[in-house]
C-alpha positions, 0 to 999 in steps of 0.5 A, spaced: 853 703 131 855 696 130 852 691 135 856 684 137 852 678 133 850 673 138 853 666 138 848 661 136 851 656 138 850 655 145 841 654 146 837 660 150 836 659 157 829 656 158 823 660 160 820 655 163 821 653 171 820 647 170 822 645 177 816 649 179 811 646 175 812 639 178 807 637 183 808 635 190 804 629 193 800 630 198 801 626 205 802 618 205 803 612 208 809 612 207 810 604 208 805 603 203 808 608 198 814 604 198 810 597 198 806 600 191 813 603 189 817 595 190 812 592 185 811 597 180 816 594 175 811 588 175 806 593 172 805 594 165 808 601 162 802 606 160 805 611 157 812 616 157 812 623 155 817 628 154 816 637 153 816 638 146 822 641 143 827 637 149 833 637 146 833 644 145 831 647 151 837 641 155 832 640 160 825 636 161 820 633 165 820 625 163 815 622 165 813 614 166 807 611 168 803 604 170 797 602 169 795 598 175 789 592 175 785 596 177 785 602 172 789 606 177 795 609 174 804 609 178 808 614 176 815 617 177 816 624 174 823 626 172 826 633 171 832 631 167 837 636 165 841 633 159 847 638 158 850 638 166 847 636 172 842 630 170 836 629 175 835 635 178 828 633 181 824 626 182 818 624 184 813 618 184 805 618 186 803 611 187 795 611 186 792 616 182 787 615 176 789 617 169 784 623 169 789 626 174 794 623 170 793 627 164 792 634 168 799 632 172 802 631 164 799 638 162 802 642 168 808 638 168 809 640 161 808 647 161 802 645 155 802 639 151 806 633 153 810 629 147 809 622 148 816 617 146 818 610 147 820 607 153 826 606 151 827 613 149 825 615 155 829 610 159 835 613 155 834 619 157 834 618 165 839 614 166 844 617 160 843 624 164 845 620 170 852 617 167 854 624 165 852 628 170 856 623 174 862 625 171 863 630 173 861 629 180 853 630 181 849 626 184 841 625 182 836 628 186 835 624 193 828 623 191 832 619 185 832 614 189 825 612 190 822 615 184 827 609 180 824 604 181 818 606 177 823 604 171 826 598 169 832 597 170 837 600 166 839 594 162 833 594 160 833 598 154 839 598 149 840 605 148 838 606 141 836 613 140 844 615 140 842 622 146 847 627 146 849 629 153 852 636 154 853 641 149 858 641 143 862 636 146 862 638 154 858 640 159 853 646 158 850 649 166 844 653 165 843 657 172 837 656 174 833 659 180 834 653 184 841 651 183 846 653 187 850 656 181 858 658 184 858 651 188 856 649 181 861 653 177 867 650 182 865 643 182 866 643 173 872 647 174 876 641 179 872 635 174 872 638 167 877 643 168 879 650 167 875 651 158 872 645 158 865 647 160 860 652 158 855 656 162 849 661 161 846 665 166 853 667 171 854 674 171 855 674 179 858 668 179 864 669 174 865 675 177 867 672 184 870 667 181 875 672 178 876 675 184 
């Protein structure tokens, strides 16, 4: 019996719940949280760090790191999502030492982090938002925060040439925290009816033709 061929064009839906992997900071001072955040630009960046295989997957943890003077180290985390909704979550830890930082990477890489240029990875974030804003989504509220672990957006040329969306137009792959027919119907008003693809909808697509 015949069987339909699979469409190779569009990437498989990731295996990895990236959202789970990122690790909530534990109990702060937030005054001194935002204090430490206000001058991170003024430190030097440590490294920044990518999920092996990210063009392909659409989705990775991004992270950027200082180095502080006493060798303990900023960082703001990012799971951006290149193909549709950019930052889908954001986080920062303001003092932590650089052993915690390697087993923060390990986890929120889901194995071995990819190290990249800090304008690749600047790239990356603040690409990610200009897209997913035209088409009306915002970053994570933590967004807001977590950003001013990174330069300004004018800091980096955007060299790397990233390629936002799939073949031309957005690409939603649902996932477990997504509100997925709220999703579907803000791409229909933005983009319009053909213009967008999506994987994982079943039930969406199905109350959407009711």
């Amino acid at each position: 019996m015949a069987t339909k061929k699979k469409d190779k064009r569009k990437p498989r839906k990731p295996k990895v719940d990236l959202m789970a992997g990122m690790p909530r900071p534990k109990p702060i001072s937030f005054r001194g949280t935002i204090q430490h955040l206000e001058q991170a630009r003024d430190l030097p960046i440590l490294g920044c760090w990518v999920m092996v295989g990210w063009q392909e997957q659409g989705i990775t943890p991004v992270i950027v790191a200082r180095l502080k003077a006493d060798n303990r180290v900023v960082y703001g985390a990012f799971v951006v999502d290149i193909y549709c909704l950019g930052v889908k979550n954001a986080l920062w830890k303001t003092d932590v030492s650089r052993n915690r930082l390697d087993r923060d990477l390990f986890r929120m890489c889901s194995g071995t982090p990819e190290a990249c240029e800090a304008s690749l990875a600047h790239e990356i974030i603040y690409g990610a938002v200009d897209y997913a804003r035209r088409y009306g989504f915002e970053p994570h509220r933590d967004f807001a925060k977590a950003v001013l672990v990174l330069d300004p957006p004018a800091v980096h040329a955007r060299i790397h040439h990233v390629e936002f969306g799939h073949e031309g137009k957005p690409l939603f792959v649902s996932g477990p925290y997504d509100n997925a027919r709220a999703i579907v119907n803000q791409l229909m008003r933005t983009a319009g009816e053909g213009n967008f693809d999506y994987i994982g909808l079943k039930a969406v697509r199905s109350s959407l033709d009711e």
